[in-house]
Structures are given as C-alpha cells and as structure tokens.
C-alpha positions in Angstrom: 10.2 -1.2 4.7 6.3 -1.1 4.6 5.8 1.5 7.7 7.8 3.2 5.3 5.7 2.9 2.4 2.7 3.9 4.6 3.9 7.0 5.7 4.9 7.8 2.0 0.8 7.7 1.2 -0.3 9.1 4.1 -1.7 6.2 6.0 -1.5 6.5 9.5 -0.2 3.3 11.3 -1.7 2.8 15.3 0.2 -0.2 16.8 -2.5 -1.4 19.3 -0.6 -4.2 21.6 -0.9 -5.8 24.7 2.7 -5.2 25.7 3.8 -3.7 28.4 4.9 0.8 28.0 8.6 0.1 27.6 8.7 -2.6 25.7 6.0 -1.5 22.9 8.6 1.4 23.0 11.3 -0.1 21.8 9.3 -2.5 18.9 7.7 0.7 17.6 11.5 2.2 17.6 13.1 -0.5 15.9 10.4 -1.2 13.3 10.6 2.3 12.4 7.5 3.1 13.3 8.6 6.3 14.7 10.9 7.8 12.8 14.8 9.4 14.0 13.4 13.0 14.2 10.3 11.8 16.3 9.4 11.9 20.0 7.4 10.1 22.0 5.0 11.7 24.4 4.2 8.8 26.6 0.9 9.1 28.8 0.1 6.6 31.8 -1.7 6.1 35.0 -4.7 8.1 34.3 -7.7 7.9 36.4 -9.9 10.9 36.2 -11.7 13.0 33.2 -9.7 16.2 34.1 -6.1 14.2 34.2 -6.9 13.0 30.6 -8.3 16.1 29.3 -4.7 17.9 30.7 -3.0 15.3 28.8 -4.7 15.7 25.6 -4.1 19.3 25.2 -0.7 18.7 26.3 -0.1 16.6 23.7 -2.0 18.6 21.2 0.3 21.3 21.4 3.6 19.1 20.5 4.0 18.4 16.5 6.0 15.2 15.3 5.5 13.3 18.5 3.9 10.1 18.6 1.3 9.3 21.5 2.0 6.2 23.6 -0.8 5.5 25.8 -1.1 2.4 28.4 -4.8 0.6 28.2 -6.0 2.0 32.0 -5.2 5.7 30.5 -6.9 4.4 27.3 -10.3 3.3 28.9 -10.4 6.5 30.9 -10.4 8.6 27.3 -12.5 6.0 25.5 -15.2 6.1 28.1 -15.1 10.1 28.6 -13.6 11.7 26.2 -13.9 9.5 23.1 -14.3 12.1 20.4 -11.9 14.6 21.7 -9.7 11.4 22.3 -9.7 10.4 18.6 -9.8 13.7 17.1 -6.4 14.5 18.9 -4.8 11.2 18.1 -5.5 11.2 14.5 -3.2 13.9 14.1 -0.1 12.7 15.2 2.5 10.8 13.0 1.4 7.4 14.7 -0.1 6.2 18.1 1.0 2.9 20.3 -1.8 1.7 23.1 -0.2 -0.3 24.9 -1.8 -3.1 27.5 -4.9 -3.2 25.6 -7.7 -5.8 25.6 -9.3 -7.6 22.8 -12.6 -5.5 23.0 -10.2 -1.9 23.6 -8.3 -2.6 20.3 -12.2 -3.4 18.6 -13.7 -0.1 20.5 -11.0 2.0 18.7 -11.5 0.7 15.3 -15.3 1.5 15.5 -14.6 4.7 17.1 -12.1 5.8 13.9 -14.6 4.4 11.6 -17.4 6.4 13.2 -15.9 9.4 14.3 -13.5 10.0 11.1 -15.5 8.4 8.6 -12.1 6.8 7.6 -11.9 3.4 6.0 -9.7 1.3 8.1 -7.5 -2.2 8.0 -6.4 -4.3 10.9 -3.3 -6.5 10.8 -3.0 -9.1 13.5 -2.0 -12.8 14.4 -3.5 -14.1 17.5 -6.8 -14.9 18.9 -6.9 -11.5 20.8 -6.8 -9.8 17.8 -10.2 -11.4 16.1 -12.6 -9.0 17.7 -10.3 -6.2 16.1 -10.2 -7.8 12.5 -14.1 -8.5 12.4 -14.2 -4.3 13.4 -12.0 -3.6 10.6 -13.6 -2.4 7.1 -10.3 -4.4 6.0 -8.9 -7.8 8.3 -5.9 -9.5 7.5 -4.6 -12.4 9.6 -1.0 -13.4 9.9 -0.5 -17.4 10.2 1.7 -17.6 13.6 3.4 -19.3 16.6 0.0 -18.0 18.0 -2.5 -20.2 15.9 -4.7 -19.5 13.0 -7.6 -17.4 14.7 -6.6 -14.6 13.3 -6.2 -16.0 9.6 -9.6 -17.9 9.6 -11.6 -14.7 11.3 -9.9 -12.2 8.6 -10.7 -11.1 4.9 -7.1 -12.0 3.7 -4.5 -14.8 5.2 -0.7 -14.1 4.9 2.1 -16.1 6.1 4.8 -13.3 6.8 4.2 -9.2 7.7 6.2 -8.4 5.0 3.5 -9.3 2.7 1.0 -7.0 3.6 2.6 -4.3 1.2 2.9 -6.6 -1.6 -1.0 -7.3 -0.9 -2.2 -3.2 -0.3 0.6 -1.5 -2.8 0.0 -4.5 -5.5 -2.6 -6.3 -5.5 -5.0 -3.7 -3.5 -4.0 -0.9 -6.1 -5.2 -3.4 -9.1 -7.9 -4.7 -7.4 -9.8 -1.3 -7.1 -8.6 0.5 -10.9 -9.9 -3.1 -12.0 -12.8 -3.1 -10.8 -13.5 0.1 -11.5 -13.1 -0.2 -14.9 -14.7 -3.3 -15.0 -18.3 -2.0 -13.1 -18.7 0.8 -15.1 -18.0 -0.4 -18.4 -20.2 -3.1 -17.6 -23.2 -0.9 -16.9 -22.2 1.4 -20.0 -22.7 -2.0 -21.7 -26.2 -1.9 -20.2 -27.0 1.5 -21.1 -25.9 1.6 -24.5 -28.5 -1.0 -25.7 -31.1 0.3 -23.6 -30.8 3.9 -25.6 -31.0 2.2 -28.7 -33.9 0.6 -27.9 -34.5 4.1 -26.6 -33.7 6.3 -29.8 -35.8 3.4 -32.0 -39.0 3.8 -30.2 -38.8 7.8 -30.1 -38.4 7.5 -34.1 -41.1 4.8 -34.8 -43.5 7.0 -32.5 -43.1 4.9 -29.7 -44.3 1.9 -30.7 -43.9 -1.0 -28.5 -41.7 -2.6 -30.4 -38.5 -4.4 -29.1 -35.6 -3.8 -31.6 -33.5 -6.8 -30.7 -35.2 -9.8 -29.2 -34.3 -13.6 -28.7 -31.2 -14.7 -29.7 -29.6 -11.4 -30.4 -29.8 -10.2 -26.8 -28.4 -13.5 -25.3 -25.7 -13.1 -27.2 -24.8 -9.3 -26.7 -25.0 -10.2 -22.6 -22.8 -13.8 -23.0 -20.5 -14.3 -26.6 -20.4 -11.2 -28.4 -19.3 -9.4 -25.4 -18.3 -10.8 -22.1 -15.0 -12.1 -23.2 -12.6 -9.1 -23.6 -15.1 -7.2 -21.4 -14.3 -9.1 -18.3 -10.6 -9.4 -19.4 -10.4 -5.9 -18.1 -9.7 -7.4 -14.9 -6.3 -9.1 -16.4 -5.6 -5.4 -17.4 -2.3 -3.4 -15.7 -1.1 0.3 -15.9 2.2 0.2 -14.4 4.5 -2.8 -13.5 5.1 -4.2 -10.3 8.7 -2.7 -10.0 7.3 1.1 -10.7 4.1 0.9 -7.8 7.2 -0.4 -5.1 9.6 2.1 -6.7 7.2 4.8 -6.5 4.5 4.1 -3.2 3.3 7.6 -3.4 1.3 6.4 -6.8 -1.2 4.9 -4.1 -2.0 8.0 -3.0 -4.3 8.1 -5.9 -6.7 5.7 -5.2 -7.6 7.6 -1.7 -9.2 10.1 -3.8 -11.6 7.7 -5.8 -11.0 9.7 -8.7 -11.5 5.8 -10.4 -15.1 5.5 -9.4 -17.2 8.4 -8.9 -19.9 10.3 -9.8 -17.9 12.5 -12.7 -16.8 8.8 -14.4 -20.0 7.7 -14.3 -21.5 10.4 -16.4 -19.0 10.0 -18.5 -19.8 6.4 -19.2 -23.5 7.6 -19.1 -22.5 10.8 -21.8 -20.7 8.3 -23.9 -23.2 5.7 -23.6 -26.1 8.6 -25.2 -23.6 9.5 -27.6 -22.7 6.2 -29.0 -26.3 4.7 -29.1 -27.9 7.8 -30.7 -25.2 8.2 -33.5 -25.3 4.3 -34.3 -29.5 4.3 -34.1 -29.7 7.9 -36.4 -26.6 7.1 -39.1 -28.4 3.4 -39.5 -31.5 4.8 -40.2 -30.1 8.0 -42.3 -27.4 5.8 -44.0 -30.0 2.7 -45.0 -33.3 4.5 -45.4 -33.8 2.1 -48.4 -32.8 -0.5 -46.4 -35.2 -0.2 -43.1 -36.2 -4.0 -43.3 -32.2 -4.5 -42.7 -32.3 -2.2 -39.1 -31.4 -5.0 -37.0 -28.7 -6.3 -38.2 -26.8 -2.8 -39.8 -27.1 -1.5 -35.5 -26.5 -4.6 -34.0 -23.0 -5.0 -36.4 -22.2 -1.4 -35.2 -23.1 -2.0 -31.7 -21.0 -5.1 -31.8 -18.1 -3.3 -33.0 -18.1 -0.2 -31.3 -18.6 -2.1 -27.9 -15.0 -3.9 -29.2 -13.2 -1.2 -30.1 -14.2 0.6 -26.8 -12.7 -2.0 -25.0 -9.6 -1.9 -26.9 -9.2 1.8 -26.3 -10.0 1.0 -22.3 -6.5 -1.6 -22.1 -3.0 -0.5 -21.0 -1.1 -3.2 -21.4 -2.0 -5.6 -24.2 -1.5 -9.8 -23.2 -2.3 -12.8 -24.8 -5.8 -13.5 -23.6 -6.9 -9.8 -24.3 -5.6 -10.1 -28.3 -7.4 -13.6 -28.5 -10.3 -12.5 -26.7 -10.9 -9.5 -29.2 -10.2 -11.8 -32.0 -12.5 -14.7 -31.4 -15.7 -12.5 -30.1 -15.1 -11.4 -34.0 -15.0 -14.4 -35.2 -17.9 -16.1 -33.0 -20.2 -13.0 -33.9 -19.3 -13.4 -37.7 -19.7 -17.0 -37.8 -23.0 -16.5 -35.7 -24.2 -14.6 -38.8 -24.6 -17.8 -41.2 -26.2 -19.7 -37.9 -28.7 -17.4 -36.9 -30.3 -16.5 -40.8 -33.6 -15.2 -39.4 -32.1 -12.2 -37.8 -29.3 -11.9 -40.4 -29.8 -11.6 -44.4 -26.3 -13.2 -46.3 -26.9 -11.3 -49.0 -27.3 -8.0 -47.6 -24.9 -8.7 -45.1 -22.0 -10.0 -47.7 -22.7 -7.0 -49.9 -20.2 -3.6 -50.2 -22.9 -1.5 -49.3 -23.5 -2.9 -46.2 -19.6 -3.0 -45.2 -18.6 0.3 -45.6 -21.6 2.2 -44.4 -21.6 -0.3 -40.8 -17.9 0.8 -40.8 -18.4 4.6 -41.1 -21.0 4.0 -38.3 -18.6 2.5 -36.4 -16.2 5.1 -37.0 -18.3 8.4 -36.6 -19.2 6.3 -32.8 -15.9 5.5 -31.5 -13.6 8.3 -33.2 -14.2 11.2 -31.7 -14.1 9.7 -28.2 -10.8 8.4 -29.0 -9.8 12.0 -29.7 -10.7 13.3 -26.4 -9.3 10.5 -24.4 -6.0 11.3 -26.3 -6.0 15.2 -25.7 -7.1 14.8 -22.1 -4.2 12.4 -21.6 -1.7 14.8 -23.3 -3.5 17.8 -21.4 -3.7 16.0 -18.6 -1.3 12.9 -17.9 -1.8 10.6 -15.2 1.4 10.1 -13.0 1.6 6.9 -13.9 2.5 7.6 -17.7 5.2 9.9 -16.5 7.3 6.9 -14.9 6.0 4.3 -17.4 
C-alpha cells in the first residue's frame, strides 16, 4: 500500500478532510493510515487558548498516537498557538483534521512550509481542495466523481490514488537523480571550455585572444555535444521492480546528496583538472606544432567530454550507444567540412592520433580510477540490490 511505502521513507502523511470525527476515524483506520499498534488521541470542542494549550501537552506526552483534531479545535490552535501547534503535530506518526475548510487545509500547508522549512505535496480531488494544491510546494489532482478542479489547479493529474506512488517512488526518484546529473554536467560542460580558454591566455601572456571561435563553439554547445549529454535524462540506476521492492531507497534523495554544494566542486575540481591537463599536454606534446593548437585541444576536448559521459551512464540503451556513436561520426566528418579550422594532413597523420589519444587518456583516466575506488570504498545502496 502507498501509506505504507510513505511511512517506510519517513514521510509523514496528514489526512486533512472535511468529514465529520468518527467517520474520518474509521477511513484513516481502514486505509492504514494508522497502523494496528497505534492510538488515536482525538481532541474536539475547543474554545479557549488555555483548553488547547492542555491538550497539546497532553498529547505531547503519548508516543505512537496519532492526533485527530475537529476544524473548530483546529482554528483555535492555528490562530493562538500556531507554532507550538505545528511543532507538536509534526511529531506524531500521522495527524487527521477533520471538518476543515478550504482556506484551514491551505493555512496548514503554509504553516508546515514556514514553520518546518519542510517541502511539502498535497493530494486531493475536489474543488475544496484547490486552495490547498496551489499551497503545496508539490499539487497533484485526482480526476473524480467531484470534477476536475483539482486536476486543472495541480502540478500533476492522475486518474486513480494508487498512482501517486508509482509517480513519487518512480518517476519522482528519476526525475531528481536525472536532473541532477543532467544540470551539473551541463555546467561542467561550461566550465571546462571556459578554463581552457583560461589556461591559453595565462600561457600566451594574456593576450586577448579567443582560442576557439566561430564554428567551433557552435558546434561544441549544439552537435558535438548535446546529444548523449542530454540523453542522461533517459539514464536509470535501478529497475522499476527494485525502487517498489525496496521504498526505503527514496530515502536518499531527502538528503540531496545528488545536488549539493560537495558535487558541485567536484564537477568544478574535475572541470580544472581536465581543461588544464588537455591545454598543458597539447602545448608540451606539439610544441613543434603550435600553429595546430586548435584543433589537437578541441579533438581532446571533444573526446574527453564523450568519454565522461560514458562513465556518467548506468544502464546502457539504444539511443545512448547511437548517440555516442554519431556525435563521433558528425565531429569526424565535420573535420573535412570545416578545413579552415582543421588541417587534413596534420589531422590524418600518426603523430597527431596517438599523442590526441594520450591526451585524452592522461584527462579522463585517473578520474575513472577514483570513481571506481569510491564505489568499491563506498557503494551506493543501490548497487547492493542491483
């Protein structure tokens, strides 16, 4: 069951409905929303501060008890007690407000995005529901007996509440390690040129003199590189079966280890690395050769930028493998085409071949290394099911 799957990763679960005490009892019951060894600690009727401040440490005392609150008692908190209120709630198992209005079930969505500085994702299916989606870092509507308010007002549109775990386990899980991947090996794509351009100028005494111009930087931004670059997205670490076999692998992505500030230096380290070894081993390498800069870095660049996408994939398909392969092909091809930037006869000579690939190699080996002793060192979770 998905309420299942959310308790697994630790995601708390308030059912805010407009239902009356008993009744909102029984649906969180039977949808397991509380669970066998559970209690509920039901509070109603409340009209002063002092009456809701006794029942809030009341409750705060109990542990494994989950709060059910009726929307007079709720107003009463909100309106005097709203951080003591939330802070309280949070920690039990799950909370059911009961009677609530359209602008209560909004006020406690902004209150747990302000208060807890918690992300949050509201699941409903009629028009009372709207004000709660739009409050809702996260909306999803639910296409119902009740009309399609909800739907149209929310981020995602599902037919069925059995789909939501499908869409937050599944497709929510890809969607962040892809994009993740994706941003920041787009900007190391960015970086990496700009340190050769970087390295060059510090070893010509800075002369204001762009390394690769014209048709060369088109190309590095659109055919030589966007292809298998952008089929990160397509890219997946575990199967479907493993990520509903094992929920808890979720749990991951609520500590954004994916996309931080240690992964971007990372990316930033690398992209230093890769663009000072392919500027300084083009120059040492081809010193004879100096008219021949652009195109000896710009092969290596080409390459390495490849290759680091290669290393980047977990699961190998189609469209990756025929990406890779024609980006080679349309860059080699581009070679006889574009014969101002590119001499043939340099460029078709043994020299030039195995000194670009020792470039190559010297930039992307020993990153390769490290990314393989980490992962022995330190395995992901998902490797030990996979």
């Amino acid at each position: 069951p998905f309420l299942l799957f959310l308790w697994l990763i630790s995601v708390k679960v308030w059912m805010l409905t407009g239902d009356k005490v008993e009744t909102a009892k029984c649906i969180a019951t039977s949808a397991r929303l509380v669970s066998r060894n559970q209690s509920m600690h039901t509070v109603t009727g409340i009209k002063t501060k002092a009456d809701a401040l006794a029942q809030l440490q009341t409750f705060s005392n109990l542990r494994e008890t989950c709060l059910v609150i009726d929307g007079s008692s709720l107003a009463v908190c909100l309106e005097n007690l709203r951080e003591k209120f939330i802070e309280v709630a949070c920690r039990a198992p799950c909370v059911v407000c009961c009677r609530c209005s359209p602008t209560q079930k909004a006020e406690i969505v902004k209150a747990i995005k302000e208060l807890k500085k918690a992300k949050t994702c509201a699941i409903g299916d009629g028009g009372n529901d709207v004000s709660m989606i739009q409050a809702a870092d996260v909306g999803v509507g639910i296409v119902g007996k009740e009309g399609k308010q909800a739907s149209l007002a929310a981020d995602f549109s599902i037919n069925q509440f059995s789909y939501v775990s499908r869409l937050l386990l599944w497709h929510g899980r890809n969607s962040y390690k892809r994009s993740a991947r994706l941003s920041q090996f787009i900007i190391h794509r960015g970086l990496i040129i700009s340190f050769i351009q970087a390295v060059f100028s510090a070893i010509f005494y800075f002369a204001a003199i762009a390394i690769y111009n014209g048709w060369l930087i088109v190309g590095y931004s659109t055919l030589f590189t966007m292809a298998p670059v952008f089929n990160l997205v397509l890219d997946e670490d575990v199967s479907e079966e493993i990520v509903f076999k094992f929920p808890e692998l979720y749990k991951e992505l609520q500590k954004g280890r994916a996309l931080s500030l240690k992964t971007f230096f990372i990316w930033t380290f690398t992209s230093i690395y890769q663009a000072g070894t392919i500027m300084i081993l083009g120059i040492l390498l081809f010193e004879s050769n100096l008219v021949n800069i652009v195109s000896i870095t710009y092969t290596a660049l080409i390459l390495t930028e490849l290759l680091n996408v290669a290393f980047e994939i977990h699961k190998w398909t189609r469209f990756m493998m025929a990406s890779e392969f024609f980006t080679l092909l349309i860059y080699l091809l581009s070679m006889l085409v574009l014969r101002s930037y590119f001499d043939l006869g340099f460029i078709f000579s043994w020299a030039f071949a195995w000194r670009v690939s020792l470039i190559t190699f010297v930039t992307c080996l020993p990153l390769f290394f490290f990314r393989v002793i980490k992962r022995k060192l330190d395995p992901p979770s998902y490797s030990k099911l996979s």
